[in-house]
N, C-alpha and C positions, 0 to 999 in steps of 0.2 A: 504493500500500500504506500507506501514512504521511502523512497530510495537513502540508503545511508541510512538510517535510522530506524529500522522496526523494532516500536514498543514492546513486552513482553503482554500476553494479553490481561495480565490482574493490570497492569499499569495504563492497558490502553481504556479499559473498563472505567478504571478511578477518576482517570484524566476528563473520560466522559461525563462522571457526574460531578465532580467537582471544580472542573478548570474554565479558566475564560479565555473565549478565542476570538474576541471582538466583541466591539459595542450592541451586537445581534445575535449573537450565534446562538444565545441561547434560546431566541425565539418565544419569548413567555415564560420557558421553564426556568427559573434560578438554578446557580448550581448548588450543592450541596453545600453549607457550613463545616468543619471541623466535627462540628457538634451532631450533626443529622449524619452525616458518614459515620462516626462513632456508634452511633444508633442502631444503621444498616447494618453494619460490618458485625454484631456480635448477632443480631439476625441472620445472617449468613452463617455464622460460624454455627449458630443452634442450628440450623438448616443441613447444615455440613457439607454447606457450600464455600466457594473461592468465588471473589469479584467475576472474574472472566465468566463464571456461566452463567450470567446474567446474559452474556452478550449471545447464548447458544439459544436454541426452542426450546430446549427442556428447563432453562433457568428461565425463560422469560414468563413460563406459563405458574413458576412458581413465583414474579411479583408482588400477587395482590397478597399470600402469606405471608411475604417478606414484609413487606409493609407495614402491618400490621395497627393498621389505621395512624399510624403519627408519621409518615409522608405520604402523601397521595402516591400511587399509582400509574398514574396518567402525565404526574412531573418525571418520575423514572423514566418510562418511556420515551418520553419526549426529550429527555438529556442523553437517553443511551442511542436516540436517535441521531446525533450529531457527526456521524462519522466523519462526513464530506469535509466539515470544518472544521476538526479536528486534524483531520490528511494536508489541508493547507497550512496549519499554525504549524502542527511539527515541522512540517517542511521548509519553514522559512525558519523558525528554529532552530534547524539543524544548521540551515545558511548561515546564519549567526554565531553558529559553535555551541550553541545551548541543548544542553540534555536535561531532561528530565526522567525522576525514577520517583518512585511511588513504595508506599510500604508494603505493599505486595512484594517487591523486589527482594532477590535475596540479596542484592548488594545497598541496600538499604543503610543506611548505620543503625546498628545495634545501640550504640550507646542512649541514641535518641528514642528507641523505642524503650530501652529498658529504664532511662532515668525519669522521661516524660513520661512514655505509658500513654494514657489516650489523649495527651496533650501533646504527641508527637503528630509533626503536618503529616496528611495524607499524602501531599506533593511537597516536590523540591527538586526547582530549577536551579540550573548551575553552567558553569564555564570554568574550563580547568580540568586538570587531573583528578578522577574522583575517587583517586586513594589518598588522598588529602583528608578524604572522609570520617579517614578513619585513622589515624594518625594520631588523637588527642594532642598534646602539648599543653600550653598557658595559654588561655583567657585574661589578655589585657583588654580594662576597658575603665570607664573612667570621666571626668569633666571636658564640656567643650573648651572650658576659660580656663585649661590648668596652667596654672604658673610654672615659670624657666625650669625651677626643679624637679616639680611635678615632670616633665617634659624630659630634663635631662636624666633622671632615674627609668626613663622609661625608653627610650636611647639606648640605655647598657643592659637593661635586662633585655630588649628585644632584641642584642649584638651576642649578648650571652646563648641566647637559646638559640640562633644561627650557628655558632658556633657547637653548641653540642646538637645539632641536629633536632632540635626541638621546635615543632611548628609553634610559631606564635596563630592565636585565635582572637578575631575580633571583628566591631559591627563597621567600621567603615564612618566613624563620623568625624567634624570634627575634632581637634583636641587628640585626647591621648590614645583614641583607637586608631585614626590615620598616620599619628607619629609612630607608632611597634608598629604597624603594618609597612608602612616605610624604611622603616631601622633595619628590620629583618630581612626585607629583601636588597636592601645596600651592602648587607653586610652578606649575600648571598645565601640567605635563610628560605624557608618556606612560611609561607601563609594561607592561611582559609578563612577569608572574611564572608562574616553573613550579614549581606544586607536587606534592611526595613523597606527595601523597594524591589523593582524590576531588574533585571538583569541587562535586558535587551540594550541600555545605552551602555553600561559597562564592560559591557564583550565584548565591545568595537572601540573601547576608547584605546588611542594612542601609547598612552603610560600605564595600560597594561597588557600592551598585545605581546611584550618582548618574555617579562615574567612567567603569563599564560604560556604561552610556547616553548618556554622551557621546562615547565612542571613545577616550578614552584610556585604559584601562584593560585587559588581556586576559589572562585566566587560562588555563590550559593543564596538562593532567596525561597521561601515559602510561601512567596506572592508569586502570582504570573507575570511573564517576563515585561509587560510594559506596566505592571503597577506602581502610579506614584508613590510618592514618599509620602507621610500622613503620620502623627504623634501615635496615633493609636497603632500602628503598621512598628514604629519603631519601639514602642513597649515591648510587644508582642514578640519582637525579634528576640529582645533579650536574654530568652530561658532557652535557645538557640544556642549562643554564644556558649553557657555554662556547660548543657547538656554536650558539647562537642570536645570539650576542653577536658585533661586531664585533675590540672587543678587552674582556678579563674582569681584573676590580681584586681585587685581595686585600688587603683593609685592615689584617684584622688576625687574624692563626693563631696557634693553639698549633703543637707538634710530635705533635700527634697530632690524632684526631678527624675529622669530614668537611671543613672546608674546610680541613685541610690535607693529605686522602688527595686529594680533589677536586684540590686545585690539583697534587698531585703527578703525580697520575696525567695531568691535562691536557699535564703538559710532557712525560711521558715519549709519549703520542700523541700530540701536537703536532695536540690539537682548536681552538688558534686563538693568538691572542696575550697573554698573561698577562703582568698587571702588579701591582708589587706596592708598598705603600707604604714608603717606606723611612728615615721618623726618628719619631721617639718611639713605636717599633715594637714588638712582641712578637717572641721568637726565635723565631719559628715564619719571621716576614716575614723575616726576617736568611738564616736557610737555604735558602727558597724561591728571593732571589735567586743565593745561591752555588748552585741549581743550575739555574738559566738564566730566573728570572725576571725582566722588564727595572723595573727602580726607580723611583718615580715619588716626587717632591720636591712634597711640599704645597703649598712656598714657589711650584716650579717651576708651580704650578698656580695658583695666587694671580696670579702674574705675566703668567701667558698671555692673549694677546688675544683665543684663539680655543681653545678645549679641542678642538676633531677636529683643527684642525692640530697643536697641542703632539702627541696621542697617534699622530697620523700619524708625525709624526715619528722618533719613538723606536726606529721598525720601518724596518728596509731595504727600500725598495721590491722589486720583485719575485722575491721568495721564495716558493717554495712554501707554504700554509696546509692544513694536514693533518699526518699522520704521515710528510711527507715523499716524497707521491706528487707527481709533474711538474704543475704550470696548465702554460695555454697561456703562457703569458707566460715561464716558467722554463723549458719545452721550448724555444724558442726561441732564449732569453736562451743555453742550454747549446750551440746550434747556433752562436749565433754567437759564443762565448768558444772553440768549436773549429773554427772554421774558418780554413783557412790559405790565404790564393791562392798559385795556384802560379805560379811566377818565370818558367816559360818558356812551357808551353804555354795558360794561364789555365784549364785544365780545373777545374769544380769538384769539391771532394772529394765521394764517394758516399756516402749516409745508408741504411743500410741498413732495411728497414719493420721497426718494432718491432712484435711482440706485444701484444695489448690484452687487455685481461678488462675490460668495463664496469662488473665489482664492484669495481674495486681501483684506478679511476683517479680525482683532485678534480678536477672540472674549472669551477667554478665562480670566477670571481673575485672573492675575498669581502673585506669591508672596504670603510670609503671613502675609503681609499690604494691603489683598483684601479692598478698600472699604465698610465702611460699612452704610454707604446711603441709606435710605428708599428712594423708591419710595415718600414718605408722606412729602418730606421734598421740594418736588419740591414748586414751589409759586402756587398757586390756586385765581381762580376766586374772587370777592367779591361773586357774587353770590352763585354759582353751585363749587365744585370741579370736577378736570380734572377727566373723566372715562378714563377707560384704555385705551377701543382704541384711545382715541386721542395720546396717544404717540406709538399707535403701527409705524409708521413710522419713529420715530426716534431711539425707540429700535432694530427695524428687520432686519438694516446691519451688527449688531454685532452681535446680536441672529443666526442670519441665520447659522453660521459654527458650531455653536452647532449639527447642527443636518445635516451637511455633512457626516457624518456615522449615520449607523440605529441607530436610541436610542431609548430603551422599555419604556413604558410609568409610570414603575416604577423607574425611571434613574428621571424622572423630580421634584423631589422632592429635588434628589442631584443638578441637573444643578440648583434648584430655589435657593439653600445654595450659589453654586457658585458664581452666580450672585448677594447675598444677597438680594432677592425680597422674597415676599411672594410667596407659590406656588400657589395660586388663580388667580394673576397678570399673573405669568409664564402661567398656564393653559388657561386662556383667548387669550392671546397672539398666544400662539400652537393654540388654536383653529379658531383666525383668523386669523392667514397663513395657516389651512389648508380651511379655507371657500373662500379664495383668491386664490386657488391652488397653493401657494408657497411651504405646504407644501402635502406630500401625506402619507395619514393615512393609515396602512396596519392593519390587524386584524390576531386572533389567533397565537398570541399574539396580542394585541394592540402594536404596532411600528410608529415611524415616521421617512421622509425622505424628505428630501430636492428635490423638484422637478425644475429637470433640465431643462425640456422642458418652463419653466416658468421664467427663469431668465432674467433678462433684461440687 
């Protein structure tokens, strides 16, 4: 349909009911909100359907139950009607250098689904390398008016993380996010800025055709590629920024305005780890840390031999990263701060199988202060040590999102790194969600998926 560029079909599906491809195209029907996709999509999932077969006769005829009276019907239709002008945006799109990928996709970023969760966009338009994606780094981001210091501490921290190959992450605005997005590529770094608008004029501008081209450079929006700029657009971007970042720097905040709603709102969802500078600072930085942001000393960075260690540092190895839902790592961690052996008989205590919902667990180990925790180190029996399945019930809430998108069974070798397990453990584990039918085994290829119908 689209020379250069054929969408994958959950992408082409989502595109239809979500995206805008001119002042018309939608013909009546609006596209979908964040929020009514949200809606759809766990519709689907109870259905144990995927986007795409909407677009087949067999999903279409299933609609009206999809719907289930809170969208019309007859607006579906009429959005998944749009193909024609759909085939002309991507196609000028593609002119452009702009790609777009949808959470259907398995090259989706994970960190955005697992930190947000259904606050993660359905779409995301970009230019650039899109293994940039996923890269994590520092989230600098910060005041438009920052003062000479503010500016030049931000200078060396974005010449720093050039230097150890650490992408700098940021919105693109005035002030201290255009200064590290600049620092960084001067100093021959990489960058992933997301911006609160369209992409379309940015892909073609001059002073970033050179960076684009060489792969360091990668732009990214949640808006369609000609969406203006708009206050509400650039809030909205900010939980972007965090979610993409390893850990995210606050140079310099007033007590009001977006990077300091941005970074508030980060700590009260614990979208990742926020750092904040802490001498010849603005009150804004003074508040941020009295309410749990961790302090970062200029000096302390001056001094450091290695910037990803200092900022490892600062963070307690494994803690949860989210709003406080369980990794593998912290389910575990919580197994073995309660386990008590018993004095006479050795019996181990019973875990009883938690409840799962695959929309509301992180199960990603994100950072590059991943835990690095054997399994081996849990406490064991006098007798007997623990076989695997007896932790499969405490690992399988955080496992379980792993494999919310297909994953080929050459992929588990990477998830077993991930998760720093052995892949034997990992392997047993797969194999008893899929002997429990949690999970469902497909073949030619050997694949795995998360089985919906089985969720509790």
């Amino acid at each position: 349909m689209i020379a250069d560029h054929i969408l994958p079909p959950d992408t082409q599906a989502i595109l239809l009911l979500c995206g805008y491809f001119g002042n018309n195209s939608h013909q009546g029907a609006k596209p979908l909100t964040l929020s009514e996709y949200n809606t759809l999509a766990a519709q689907l999932r109870k259905e144990g359907l995927r986007p795409a077969d909407m677009l087949e006769d067999e999903g279409e005829k299933q609609i009206e139950k999809i719907c289930s009276g809170k969208i019309a019907p007859d607006r579906l239709r009429a959005l998944l009607d749009r193909g024609v002008e759909m085939g002309f945006a991507v196609e000028e799109w593609t002119k452009q250098g702009i790609w777009v990928i949808s959470r259907g996709d398995a090259s989706y970023p994970r960190a955005l689904k697992s930190r947000l969760r259904e606050a993660a966009p359905a779409l995301l338009f970009g230019v650039g390398d899109q293994g940039l994606l996923k890269s994590g780094g520092l989230g600098v981001v910060g005041s438009r008016d920052a003062d000479e210091t503010a500016l030049l501490f931000t200078r060396e921290i974005a010449r720093r993380c050039a230097e150890e190959h650490l992408t700098i992450v940021s919105g693109g605005a005035k002030g201290i996010d255009r200064e590290a997005m600049r620092a960084a590529l001067t100093a021959g770094g990489y960058v992933l800025g997301i911006l609160p608008e369209g992409i379309a004029k940015v892909a073609v501008s001059k002073a970033n055709r050179e960076p684009i081209a060489e792969g360091r450079l990668t732009l990214v929006s949640p808006y369609h590629p000609n969406a203006r700029w708009t206050s509400g657009n650039a809030m909205g971007r900010n939980k972007h920024i965090y979610a993409f970042s390893d850990w995210t720097l606050v140079v310099s905040s007033d007590t009001k305005g977006g990077t300091w709603s941005g970074a508030v709102e980060s700590l009260k969802k614990g979208w990742g780890r926020l750092l904040v500078r802490a001498a010849d600072a603005p009150k804004g930085n003074t508040k941020l840390i009295q309410l749990g942001g961790v302090p970062l000393e200029p000096e302390t960075v001056a001094r450091a031999e290695s910037l990803d260690k200092l900022l490892n540092s600062l963070f307690q190895p494994n803690k949860a990263v989210g709003d406080g839902a369980p990794t593998l790592f912290s389910a575990l961690e919580d197994a073995r701060s309660s386990y008590t052996p018993a004095e006479t008989d050795g019996a181990s205590p019973s875990v009883a199988e938690p409840k799962w919902d695959a929309t509301e667990k992180d199960t990603t180990s994100t950072g590059r202060d991943a835990s690095k925790r054997s399994l081996s180190n849990l406490p064991q029996r006098k007798t007997t040590s623990p076989e695997i399945g007896d932790l499969f019930s405490v690992v399988w809430p955080s496992l379980a999102l792993a494999f919310d998108e297909e994953r080929p069974n050459e992929e588990l070798a990477d998830l077993a790194a991930t998760f720093n397990v052995q892949v034997g453990q990992l392997k047993a584990w797969v194999k008893q969600a899929v002997e429990k039918e949690y999970l469902e085994k497909r073949a030619r290829p050997v694949r795995y998926l998360l089985n919906y119908h089985h969720r509790k």
